[in-house]
GUDRENDO-859151 format. One record per atom (N, C-alpha, C, CB): x, y, z. Coordinates in steps of 0.001 Angstrom, whole numbers, padded with zeros to 6 digits, always signed. Atoms other than C-alpha are relative to their C-alpha. Last residue first. Glycine has a CB too. Layout:
BEGIN
XYZ;...
REM end
This chain:
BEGIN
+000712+000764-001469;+093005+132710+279268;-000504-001241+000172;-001116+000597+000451;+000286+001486+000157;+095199+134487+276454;-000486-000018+001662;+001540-001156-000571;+000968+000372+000832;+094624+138444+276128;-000651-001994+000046;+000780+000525-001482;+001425-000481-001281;+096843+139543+278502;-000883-000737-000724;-000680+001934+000258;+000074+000552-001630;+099463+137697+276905;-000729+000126+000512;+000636+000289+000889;+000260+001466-000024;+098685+138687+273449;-000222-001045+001013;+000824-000418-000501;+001156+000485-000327;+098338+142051+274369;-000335-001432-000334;-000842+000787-000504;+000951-000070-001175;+101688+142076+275410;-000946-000245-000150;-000191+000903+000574;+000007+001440-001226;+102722+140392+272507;-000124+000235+001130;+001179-000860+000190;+000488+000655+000536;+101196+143472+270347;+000202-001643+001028;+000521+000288-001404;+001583+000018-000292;+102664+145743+272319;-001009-000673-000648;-000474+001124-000094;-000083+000092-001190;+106590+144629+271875;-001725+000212+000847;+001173+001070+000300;-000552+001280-000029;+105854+144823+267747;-000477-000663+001764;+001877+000206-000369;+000718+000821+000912;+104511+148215+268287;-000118-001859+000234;+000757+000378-001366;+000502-000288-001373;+107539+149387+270738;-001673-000549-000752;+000307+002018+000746;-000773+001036-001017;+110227+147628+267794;-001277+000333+001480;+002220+000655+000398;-001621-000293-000927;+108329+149791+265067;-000101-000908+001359;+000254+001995+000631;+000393-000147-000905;+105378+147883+262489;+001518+000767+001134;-000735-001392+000206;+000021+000975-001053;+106300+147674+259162;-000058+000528+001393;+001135-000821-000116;+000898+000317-000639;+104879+149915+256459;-000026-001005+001463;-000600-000393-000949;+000391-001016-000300;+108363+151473+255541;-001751-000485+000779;+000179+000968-001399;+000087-000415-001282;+110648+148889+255460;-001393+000752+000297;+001193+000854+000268;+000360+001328-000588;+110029+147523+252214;-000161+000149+001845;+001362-001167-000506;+001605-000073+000219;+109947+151197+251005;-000594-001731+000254;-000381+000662-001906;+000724-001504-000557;+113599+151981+252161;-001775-000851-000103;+000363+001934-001542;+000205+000403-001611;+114674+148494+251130;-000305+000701+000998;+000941-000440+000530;-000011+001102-000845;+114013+148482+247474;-000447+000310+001993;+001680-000559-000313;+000919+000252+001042;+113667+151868+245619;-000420-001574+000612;+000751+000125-001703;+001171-000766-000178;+115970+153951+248411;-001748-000367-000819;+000608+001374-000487;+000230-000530-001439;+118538+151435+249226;-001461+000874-000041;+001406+001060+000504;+000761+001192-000466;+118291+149962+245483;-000428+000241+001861;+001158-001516-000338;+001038+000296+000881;+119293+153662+244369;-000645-001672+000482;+000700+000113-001660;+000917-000877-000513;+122055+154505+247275;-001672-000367-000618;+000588+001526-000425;+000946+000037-001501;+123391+151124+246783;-000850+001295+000210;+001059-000094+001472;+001101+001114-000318;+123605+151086+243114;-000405-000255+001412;+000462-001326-000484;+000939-000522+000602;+125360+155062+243242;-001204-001784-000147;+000789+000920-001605;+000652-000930-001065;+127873+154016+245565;-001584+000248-000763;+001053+001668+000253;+000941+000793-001209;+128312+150506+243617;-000803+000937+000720;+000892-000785+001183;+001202+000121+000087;+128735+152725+240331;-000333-000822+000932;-000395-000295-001105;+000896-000110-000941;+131218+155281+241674;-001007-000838-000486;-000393+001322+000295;-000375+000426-001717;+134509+154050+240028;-001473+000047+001291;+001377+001488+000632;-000323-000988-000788;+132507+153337+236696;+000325-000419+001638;-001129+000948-000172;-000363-000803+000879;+131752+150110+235008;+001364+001521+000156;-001384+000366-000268;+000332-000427+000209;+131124+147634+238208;+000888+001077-001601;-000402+000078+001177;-001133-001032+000442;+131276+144421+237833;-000389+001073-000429;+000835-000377-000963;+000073-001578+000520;+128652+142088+239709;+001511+000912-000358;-000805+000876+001327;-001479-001173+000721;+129244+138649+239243;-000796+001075+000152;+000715-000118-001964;-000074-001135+001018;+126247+136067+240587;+001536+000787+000088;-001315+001135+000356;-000211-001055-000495;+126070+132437+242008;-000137+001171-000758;+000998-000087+000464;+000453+000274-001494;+124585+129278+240493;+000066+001007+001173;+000771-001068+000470;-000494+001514+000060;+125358+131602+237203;-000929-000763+001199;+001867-000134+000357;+001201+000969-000901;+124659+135073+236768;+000428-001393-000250;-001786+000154-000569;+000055+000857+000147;+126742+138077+235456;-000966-001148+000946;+001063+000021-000149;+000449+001135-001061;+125533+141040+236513;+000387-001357-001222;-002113+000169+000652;+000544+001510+000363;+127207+143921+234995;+000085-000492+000733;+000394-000806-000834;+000063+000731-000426;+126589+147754+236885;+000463-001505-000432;-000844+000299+000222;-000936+000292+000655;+126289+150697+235381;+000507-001307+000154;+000783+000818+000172;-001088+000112-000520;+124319+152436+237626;+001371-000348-000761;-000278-000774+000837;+000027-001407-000434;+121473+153054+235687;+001449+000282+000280;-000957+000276+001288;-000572-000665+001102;+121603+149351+234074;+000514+001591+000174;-001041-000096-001050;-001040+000242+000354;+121835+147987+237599;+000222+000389-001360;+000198-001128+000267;-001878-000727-001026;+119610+150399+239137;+000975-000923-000923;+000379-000680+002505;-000084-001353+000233;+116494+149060+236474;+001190+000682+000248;-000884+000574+000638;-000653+000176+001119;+117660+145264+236681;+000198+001535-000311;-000768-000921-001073;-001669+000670-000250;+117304+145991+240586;+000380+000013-001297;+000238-001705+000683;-000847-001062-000319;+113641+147524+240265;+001459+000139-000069;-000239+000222+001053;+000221-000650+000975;+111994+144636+237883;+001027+001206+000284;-001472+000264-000164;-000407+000358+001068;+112979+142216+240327;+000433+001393-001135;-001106-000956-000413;-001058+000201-000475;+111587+143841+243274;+001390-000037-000883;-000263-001022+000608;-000907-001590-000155;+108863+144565+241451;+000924+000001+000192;-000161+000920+000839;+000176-000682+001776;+108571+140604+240622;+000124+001347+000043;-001578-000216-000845;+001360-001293+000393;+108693+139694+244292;+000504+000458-001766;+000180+002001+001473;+000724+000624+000119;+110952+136722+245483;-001330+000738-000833;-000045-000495+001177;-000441+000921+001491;+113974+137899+246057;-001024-000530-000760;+000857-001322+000251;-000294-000885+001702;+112261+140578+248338;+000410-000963-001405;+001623+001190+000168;+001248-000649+000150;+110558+137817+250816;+000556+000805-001111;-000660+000790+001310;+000589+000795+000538;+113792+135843+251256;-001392+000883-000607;-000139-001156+000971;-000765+000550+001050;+115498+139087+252103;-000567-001196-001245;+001076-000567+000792;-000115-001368+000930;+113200+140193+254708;+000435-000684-001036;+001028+001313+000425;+001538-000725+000355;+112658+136671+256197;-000390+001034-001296;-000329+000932+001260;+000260+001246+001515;+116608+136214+256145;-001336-000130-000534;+000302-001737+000378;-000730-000141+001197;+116757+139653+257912;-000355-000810-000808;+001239-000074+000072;-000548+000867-000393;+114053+138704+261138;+000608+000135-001983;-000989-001337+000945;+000077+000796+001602;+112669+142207+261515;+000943-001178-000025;+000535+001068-001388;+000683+001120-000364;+112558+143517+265407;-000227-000942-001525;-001461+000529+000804;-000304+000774-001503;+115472+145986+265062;-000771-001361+000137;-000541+000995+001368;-000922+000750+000160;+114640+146828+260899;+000269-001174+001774;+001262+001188-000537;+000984+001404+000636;+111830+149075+261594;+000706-001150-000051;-000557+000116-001569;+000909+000110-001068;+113595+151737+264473;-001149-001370-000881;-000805+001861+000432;+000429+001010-001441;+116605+150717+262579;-001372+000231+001062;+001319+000187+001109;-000580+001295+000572;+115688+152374+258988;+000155-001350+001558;+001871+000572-000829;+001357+000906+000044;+113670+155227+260411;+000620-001356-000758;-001471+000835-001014;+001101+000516-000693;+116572+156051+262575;-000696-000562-000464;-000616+000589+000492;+001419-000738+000557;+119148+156102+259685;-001110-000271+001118;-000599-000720-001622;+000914-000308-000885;+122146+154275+261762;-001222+001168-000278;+000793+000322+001056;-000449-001223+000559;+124010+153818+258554;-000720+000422+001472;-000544+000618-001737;-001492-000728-000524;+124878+150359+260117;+000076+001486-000249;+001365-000629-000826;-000368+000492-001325;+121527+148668+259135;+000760+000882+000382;+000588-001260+000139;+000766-000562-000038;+121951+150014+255320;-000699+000302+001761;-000628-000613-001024;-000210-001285-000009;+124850+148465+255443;-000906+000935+000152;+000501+000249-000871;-000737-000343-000594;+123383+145290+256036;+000724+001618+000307;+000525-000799-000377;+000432-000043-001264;+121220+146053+253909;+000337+000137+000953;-000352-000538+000245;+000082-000969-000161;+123664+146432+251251;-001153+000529+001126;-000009+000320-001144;-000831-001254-000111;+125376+143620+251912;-000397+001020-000414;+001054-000013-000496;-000841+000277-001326;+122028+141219+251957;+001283+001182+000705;+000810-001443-000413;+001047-001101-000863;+120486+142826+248778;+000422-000655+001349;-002019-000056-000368;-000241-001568+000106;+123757+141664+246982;-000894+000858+000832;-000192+000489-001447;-001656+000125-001408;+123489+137771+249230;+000487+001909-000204;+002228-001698-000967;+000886+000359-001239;+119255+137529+247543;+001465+000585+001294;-000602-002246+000001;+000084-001229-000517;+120728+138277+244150;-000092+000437+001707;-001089+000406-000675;-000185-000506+001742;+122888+135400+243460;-000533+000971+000823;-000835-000690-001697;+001399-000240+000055;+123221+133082+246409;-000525+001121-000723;-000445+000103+001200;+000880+001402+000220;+127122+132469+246281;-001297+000705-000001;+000109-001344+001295;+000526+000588-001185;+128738+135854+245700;-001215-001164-000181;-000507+001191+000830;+000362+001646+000555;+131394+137458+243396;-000314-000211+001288;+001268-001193-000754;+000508+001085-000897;+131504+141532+243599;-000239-001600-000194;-001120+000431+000291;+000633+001508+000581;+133284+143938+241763;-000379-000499+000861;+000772-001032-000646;-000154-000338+001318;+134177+147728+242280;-000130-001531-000641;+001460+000863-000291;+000233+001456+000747;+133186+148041+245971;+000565+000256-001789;-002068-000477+000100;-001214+000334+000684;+133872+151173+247451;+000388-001114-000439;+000839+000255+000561;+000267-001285+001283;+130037+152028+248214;+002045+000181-000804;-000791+002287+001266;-000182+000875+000829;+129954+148973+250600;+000117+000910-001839;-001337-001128+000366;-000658-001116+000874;+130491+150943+253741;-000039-000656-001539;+001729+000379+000561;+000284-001316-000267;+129469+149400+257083;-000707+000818-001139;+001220+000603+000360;+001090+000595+000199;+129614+146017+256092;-000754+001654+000576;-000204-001685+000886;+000577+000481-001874;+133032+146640+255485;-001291+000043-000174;+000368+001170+001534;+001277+000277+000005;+135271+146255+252131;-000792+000349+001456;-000065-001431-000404;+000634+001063-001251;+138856+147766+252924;-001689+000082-000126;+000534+000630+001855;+000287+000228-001270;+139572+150047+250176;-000316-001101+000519;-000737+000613+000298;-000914-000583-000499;+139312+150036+246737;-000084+000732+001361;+000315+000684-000870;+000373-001023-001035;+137465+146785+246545;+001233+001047-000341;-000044-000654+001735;-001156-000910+000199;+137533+143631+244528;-000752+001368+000363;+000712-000066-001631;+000126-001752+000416;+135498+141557+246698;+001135+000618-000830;+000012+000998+001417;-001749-000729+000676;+135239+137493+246353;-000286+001627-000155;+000573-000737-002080;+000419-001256+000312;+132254+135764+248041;+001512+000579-000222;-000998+000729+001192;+000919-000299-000585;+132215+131551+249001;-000084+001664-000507;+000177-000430+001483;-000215-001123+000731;+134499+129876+246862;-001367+001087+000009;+000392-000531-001451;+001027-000274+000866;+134498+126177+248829;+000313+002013-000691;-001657-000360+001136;+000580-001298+000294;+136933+124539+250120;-000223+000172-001006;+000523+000946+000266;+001653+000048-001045;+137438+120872+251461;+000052+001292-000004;-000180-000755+001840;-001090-000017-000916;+139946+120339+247860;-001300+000052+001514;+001335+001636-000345;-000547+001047-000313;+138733+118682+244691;+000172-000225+001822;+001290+000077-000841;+001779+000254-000524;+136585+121693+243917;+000662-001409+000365;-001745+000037-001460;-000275-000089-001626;+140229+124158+244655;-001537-001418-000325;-000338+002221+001248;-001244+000836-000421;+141433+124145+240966;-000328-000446+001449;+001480+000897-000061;-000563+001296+000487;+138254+124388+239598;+001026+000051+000312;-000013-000370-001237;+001359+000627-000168;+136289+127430+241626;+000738-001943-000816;-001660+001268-001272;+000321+000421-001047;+139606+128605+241069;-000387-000350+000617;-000035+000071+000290;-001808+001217+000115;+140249+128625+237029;-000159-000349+001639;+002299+001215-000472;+000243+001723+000256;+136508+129678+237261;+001144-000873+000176;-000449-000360-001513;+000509+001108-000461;+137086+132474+239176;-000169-001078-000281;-000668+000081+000204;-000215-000094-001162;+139488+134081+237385;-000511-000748+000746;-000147+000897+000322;-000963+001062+000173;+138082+133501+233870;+000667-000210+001107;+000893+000199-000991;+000540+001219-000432;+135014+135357+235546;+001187-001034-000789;-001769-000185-000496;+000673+000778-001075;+137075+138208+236549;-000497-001082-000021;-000800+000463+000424;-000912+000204-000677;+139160+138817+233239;-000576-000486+001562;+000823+001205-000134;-000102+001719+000932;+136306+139078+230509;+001195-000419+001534;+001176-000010-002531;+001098+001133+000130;+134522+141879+232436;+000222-001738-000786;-001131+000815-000908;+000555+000988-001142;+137433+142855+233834;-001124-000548-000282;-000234+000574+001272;+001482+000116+000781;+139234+144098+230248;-000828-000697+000910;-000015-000854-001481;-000298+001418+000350;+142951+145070+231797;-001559+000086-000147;+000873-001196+001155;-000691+000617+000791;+144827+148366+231860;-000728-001171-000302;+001218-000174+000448;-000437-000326+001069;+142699+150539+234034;+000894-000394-000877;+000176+000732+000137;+001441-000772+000533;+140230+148822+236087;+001008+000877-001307;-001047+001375+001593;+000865+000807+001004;+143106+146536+236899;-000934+000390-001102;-000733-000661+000662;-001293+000326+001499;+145706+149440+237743;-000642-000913-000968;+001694-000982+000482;+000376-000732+000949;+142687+150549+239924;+001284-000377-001009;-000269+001549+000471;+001374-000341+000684;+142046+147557+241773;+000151+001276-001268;-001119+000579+001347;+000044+000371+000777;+145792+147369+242576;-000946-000060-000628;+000378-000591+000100;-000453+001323-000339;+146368+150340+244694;-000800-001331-001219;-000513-000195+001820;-000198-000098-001205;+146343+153964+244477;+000270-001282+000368;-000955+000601+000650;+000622+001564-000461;+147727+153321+240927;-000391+000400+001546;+001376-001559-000072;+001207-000442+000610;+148413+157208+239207;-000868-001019+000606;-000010+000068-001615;+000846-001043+001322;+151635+157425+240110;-001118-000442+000471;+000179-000262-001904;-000974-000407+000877;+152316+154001+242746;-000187+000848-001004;+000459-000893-000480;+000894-001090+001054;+150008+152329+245385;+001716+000616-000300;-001624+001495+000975;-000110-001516-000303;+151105+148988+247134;+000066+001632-001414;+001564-000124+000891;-001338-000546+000335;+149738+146216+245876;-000041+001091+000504;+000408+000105-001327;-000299-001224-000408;+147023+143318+246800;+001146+000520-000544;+000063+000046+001253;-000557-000493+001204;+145482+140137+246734;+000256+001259+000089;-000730-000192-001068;+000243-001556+000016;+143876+139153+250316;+001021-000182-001370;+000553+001186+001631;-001645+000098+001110;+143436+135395+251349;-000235+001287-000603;+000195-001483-001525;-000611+000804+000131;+141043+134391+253778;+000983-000116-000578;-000446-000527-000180;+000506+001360+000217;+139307+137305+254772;+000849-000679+000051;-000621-000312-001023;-000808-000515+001363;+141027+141028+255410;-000596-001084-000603;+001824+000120-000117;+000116-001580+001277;+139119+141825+258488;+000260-000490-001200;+001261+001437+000129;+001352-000681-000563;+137813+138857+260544;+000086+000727-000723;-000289+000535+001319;+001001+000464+001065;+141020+136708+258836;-001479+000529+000069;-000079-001508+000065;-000479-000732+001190;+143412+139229+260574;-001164-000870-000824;+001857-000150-000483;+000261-001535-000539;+141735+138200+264190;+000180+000791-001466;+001315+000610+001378;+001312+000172-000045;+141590+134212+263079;-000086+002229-000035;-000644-001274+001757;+000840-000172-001012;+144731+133773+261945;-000766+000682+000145;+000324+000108+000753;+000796+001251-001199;+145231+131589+259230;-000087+000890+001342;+001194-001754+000432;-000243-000495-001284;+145436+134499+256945;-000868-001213+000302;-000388+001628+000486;+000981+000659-000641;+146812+133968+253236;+000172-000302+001585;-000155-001183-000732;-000249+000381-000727;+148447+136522+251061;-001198-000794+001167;+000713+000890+000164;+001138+001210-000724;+149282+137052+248411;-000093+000181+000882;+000102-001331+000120;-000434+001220-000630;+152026+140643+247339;-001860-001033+000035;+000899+000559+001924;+001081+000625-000340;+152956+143484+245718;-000490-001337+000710;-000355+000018-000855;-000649+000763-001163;+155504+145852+244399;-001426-000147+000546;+001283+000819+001056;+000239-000444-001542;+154400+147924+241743;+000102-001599+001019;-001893+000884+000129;-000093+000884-001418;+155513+148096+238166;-000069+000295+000821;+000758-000559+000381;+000238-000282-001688;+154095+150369+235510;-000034-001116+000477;-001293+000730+000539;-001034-000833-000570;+155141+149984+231780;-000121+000087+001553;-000073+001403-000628;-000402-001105+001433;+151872+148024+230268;+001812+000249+000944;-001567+002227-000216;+001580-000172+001179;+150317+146225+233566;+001187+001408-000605;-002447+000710+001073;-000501-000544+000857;+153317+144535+236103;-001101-000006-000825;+001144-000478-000387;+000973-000140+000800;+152932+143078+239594;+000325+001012-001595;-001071+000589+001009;-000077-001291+000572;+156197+142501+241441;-001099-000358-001165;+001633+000510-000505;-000756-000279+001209;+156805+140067+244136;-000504+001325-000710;-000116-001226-000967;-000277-000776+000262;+155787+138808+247838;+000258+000289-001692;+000739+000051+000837;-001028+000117+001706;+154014+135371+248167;+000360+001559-000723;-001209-000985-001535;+000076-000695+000883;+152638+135889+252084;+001110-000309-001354;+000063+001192+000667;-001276+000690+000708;+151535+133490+254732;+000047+001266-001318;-000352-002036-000651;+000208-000592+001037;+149980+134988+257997;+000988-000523-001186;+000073+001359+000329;-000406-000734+001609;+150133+133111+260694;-000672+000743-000617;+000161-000760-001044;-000343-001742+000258;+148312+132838+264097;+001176+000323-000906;+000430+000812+001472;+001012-000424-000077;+147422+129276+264127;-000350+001060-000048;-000327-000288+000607;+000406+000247+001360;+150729+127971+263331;-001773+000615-000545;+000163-001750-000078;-000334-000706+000831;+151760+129269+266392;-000083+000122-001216;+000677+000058+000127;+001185-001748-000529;+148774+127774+269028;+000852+001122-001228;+000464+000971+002607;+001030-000437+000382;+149644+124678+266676;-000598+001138-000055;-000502-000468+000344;+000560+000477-000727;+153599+124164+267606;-002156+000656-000881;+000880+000575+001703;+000405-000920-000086;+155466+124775+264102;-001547-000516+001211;-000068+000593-001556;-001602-000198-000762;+158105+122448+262722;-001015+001413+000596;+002018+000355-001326;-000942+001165-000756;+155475+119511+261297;+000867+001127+000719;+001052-001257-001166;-000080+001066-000313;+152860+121638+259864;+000777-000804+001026;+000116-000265-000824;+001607-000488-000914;+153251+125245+259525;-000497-001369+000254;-001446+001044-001042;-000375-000443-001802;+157141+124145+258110;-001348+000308+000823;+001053+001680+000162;-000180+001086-000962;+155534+121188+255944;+000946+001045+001236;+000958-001582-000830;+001550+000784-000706;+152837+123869+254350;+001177-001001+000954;-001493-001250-001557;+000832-000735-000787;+155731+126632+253674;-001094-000908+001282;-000846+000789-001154;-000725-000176-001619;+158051+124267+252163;-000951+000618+000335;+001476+000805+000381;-000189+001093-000526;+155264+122835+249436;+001019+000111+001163;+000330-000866-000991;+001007+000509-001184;+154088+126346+248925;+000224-001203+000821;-001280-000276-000545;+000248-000680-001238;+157839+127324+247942;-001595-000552+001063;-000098+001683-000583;-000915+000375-000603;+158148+124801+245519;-000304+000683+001206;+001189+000168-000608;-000070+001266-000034;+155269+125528+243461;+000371-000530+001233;+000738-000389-000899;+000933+000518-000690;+155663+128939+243624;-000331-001309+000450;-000741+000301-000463;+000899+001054+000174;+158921+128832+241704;-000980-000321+001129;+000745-001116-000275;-000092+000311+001822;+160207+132328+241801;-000531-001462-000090;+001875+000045-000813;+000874+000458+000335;+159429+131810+245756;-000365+000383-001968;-000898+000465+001165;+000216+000238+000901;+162631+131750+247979;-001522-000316-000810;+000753-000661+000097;-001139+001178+000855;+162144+131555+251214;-000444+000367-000965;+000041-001729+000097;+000219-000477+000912;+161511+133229+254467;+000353-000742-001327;+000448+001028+000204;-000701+000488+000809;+160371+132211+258129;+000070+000451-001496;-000277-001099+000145;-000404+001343-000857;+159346+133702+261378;+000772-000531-001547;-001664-001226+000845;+000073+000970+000860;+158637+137226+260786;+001097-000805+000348;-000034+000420-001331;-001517+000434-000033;+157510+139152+263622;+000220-000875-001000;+000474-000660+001277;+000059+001547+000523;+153766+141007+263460;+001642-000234-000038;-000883-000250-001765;-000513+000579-002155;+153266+144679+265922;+000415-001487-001188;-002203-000401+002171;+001223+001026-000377;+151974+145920+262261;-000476-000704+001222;+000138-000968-000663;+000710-001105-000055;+154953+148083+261426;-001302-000235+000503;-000031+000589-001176;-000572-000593-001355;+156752+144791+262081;-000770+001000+000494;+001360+000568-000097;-000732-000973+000188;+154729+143604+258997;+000774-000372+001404;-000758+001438-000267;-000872+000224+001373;+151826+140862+257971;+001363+000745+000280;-000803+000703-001487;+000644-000837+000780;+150168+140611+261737;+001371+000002-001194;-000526+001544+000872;+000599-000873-000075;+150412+137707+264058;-000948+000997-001098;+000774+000382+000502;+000814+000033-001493;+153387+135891+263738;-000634+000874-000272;+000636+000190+001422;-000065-000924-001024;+154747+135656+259733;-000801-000008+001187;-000174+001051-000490;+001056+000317-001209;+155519+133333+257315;+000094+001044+000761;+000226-001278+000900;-000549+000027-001554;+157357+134277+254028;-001350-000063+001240;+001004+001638+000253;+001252+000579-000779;+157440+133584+250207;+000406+000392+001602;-000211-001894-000274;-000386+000447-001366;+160127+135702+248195;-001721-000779+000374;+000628+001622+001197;-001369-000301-000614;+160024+137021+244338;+000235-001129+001399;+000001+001813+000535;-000198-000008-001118;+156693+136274+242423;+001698-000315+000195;-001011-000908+000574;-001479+000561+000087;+156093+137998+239068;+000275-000414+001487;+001198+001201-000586;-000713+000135-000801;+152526+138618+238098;+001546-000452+000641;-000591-000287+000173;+000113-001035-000431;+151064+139757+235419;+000778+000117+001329;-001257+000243+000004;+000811-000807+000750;+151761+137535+233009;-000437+001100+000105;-000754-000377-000168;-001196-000267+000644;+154462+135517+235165;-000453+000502-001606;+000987-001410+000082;-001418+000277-000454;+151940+134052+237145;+000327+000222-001427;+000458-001542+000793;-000787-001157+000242;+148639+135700+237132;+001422-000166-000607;+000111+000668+001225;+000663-000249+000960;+146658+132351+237474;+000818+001318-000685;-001458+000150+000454;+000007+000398+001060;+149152+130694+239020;-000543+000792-001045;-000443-000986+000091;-001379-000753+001002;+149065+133451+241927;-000042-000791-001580;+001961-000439+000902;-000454-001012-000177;+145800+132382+242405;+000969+000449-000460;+000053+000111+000803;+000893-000310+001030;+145754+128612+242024;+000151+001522-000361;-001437-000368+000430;-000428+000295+001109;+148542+128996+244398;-000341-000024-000495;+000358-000498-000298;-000581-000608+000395;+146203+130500+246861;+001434-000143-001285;+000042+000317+001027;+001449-000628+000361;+143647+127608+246607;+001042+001436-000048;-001670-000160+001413;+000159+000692+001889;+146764+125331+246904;-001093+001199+000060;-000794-002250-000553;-000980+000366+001201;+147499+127074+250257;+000425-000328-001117;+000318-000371+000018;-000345-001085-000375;+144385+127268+252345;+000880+000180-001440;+000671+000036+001512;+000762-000002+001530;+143897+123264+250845;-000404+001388-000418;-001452-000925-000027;-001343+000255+001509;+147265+123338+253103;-000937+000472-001005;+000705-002011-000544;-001313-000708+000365;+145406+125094+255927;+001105-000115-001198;+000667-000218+000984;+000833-001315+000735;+141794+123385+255746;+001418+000900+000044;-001661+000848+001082;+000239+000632+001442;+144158+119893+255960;-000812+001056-001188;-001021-001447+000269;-000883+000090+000704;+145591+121269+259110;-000073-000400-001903;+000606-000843+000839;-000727-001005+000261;+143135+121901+260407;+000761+000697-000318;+000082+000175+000175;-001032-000675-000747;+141351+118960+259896;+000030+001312-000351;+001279-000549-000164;-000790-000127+000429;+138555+118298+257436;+000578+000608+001007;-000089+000352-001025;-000960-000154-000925;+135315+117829+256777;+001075-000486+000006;-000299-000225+000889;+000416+001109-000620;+133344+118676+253367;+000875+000291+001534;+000389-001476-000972;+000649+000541+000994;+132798+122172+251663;-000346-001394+000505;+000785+000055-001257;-000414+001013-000290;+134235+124829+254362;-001110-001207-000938;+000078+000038+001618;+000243+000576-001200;+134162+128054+252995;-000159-001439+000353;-000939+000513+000342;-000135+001464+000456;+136405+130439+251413;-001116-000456+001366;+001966-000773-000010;+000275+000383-000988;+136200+134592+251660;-000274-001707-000789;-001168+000989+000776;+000509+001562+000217;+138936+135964+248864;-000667-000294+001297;+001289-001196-000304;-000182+001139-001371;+139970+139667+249277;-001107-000919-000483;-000351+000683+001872;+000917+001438+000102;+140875+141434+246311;-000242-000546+000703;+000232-000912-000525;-000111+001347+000783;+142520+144816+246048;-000588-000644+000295;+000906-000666-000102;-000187+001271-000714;+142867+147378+249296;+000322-001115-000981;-001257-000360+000819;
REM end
C-alpha cells in the first residue's frame, strides 16, 4: 500500500480552507522527495474513486513537473469552477516516477477529499505500483534507504510546513498493505500523537476484531479509554513493552508523540502477538464477563429502597 497520512483539524476553518491547507500539506510531501526520489509528471482531479477501473471519471489534468504551479491550478479549479457536492468527492493525484539506485516505478500522491475513499486510504496516501523485487513502495524504502534517519526528517519537514496551516499531523502508517484495525501485523512504521497509550490502542483494537471469545466476552462491557489510560500508567506495563520492543525489533522514537520503525518485515506481527499476550491478554483476564457486569446492576436495583 505505502504511506497513508491521517490529518486533523488544529483551529477552524472552512472547507474550503481545510482543502487547500489539504494541498500545501501534500506539497510539503512531494517537496520533500522532489526530484531526489521523486520525479513528478502530471497532476489530475478525479470523481469519486482514483481510476476508471475504480467506477472514478477524471475531470481535470495538468501538467505537474513544477508542483508548485500545478497545486495552485488544482486548488482554484476545486474552488471557484467546481459546484461543492463535486468538489467534495475528489480525489487529487501528483502522478510521476519514483527512483532508488537503478529501479524505477511509476507512482503517485494523493489526496482524498472524499469522505468514502478518505475512511479507507486517509487523507493523503503515498504510493507505487509494484515492480521485480518492489511489491510496492514500502519495500523499495526498507530496502535502499536508512528509515530510521529518513522517517523522522520526514515528519518534521511536515509537522513544519503545515503548523501555520488548520492541520494537524495526527498518525502516519507506512504499511505493506492496506493498514486496518483489523490487521495491524503489516505495519512497518508507525507515527502517532499520544505516544504509547495510541500503539496499545491499535493493537487492541485489533485485538477486539480477532473475535477471540475470551477477549470480547471481557472487553464488550470495558470502557477502552479507561483500559488504556490504566495500562499507560503501570510500571509492568512499562517494563513489558520496552521488553517486546527490543525482542521484536522494533525503534521507538519518542517525542510529544512516538515513531515506531520496524527492523524486520515481521516485527509488528511478532510486537502485537507478544504485547497482545503479555499486556492485554492478562489485563483482561480477571475482569468480570458482560452477564456478570449485567448482574451486578440488577442487584443493585433490587437492592436500592
Amino acid at each position: 500500500m505505502g504511506i497513508q497520512i491521517i490529518l486533523y483539524q488544529t483551529k477552524p476553518a472552512t472547507y474550503y480552507e481545510r482543502m487547500r491547507d489539504k494541498l500545501e500539506a501534500c506539497l510539503e510531501m512531494v517537496k520533500f522527495f522532489y526530484k531526489g526520489l521523486f520525479f513528478p509528471q502530471d497532476a489530475e482531479v478525479w470523481f469519486t474513486a482514483p481510476s476508471e477501473a475504480l467506477g472514478g471519471s477524471l475531470a481535470r489534468k495538468v501538467p505537474a513537473k513544477n508542483p508548485y504551479e500545478a497545486t495552485e491550478i488544482l486548488y482554484k479549479y476545486l474552488k471557484e469552477e467546481l459546484p461543492f457536492e463535486d468538489a467534495s468527492r475528489t480525489i487529487v493525484m501528483f502522478k510521476g516516477i519514483w527512483q532508488f539506485n537503478e529501479t524505477k516505478l511509476e507512482g503517485y500522491f494523493s489526496i482524498h477529499n472524499s469522505r468514502k475513499w478518505r475512511e479507507v486510504y486517509g487523507d493523503i496516501q503515498i504510493s507505487a505500483y509494484a515492480k521485480g523485487e518492489f511489491e510496492d513502495i514500502v519495500d523499495a524504502f526498507w530496502l535502499t534507504q536508512d528509515m530510521s534517519s529518513l522517517i523522522p526528517k520526514f515528519l518534521q519537514t511536515i509537522k513544519k510546513g503545515i503548523e501555520n496551516s488548520s492541520l494537524g499531523l495526527s498518525q502516519v502508517f507506512f504499511s505493506r498493505g492496506i493498514p486496518t484495525k483489523e490487521d495491524p501485523t503489516n505495519l512497518m512504521a508507525v507515527y502517532l500523537v499520544g505516544e504509547r497509550r495510541s500503539l496499545l490502542g491499535i493493537f487492541y483494537k485489533a485485538l477486539k476484531e480477532s473475535r477471540d471469545p475470551n477477549v470480547t466476552i471481557k472487553a464488550k462491557p470495558l470502557n477502552t479509554t479507561f483500559l488504556l489510560n490504566t495500562l499507560v500508567k503501570e510500571k509492568i506495563v512499562e517494563e513489558r513493552v520496552n521488553k517486546r520492543l527490543q525482542e521484536a525489533m522494533v525503534v521507538e522514537i519518542e517525542s510529544k508523540s512516538a515513531l515506531y520503525i520496524a527492523k524486520k518485515p515481521d516485527s509488528f506481527a511478532t510486537l502485537y502477538r507478544e504485547i497482545s499476550n503479555a499486556v492485554l491478554k492478562p489485563a483482561l483476564e480477571k475482569l468480570p464477563k458482560e452477564d456478570a457486569v449485567k448482574e451486578m446492576i440488577q442487584r443493585g436495583l433490587e437492592e436500592y429502597r
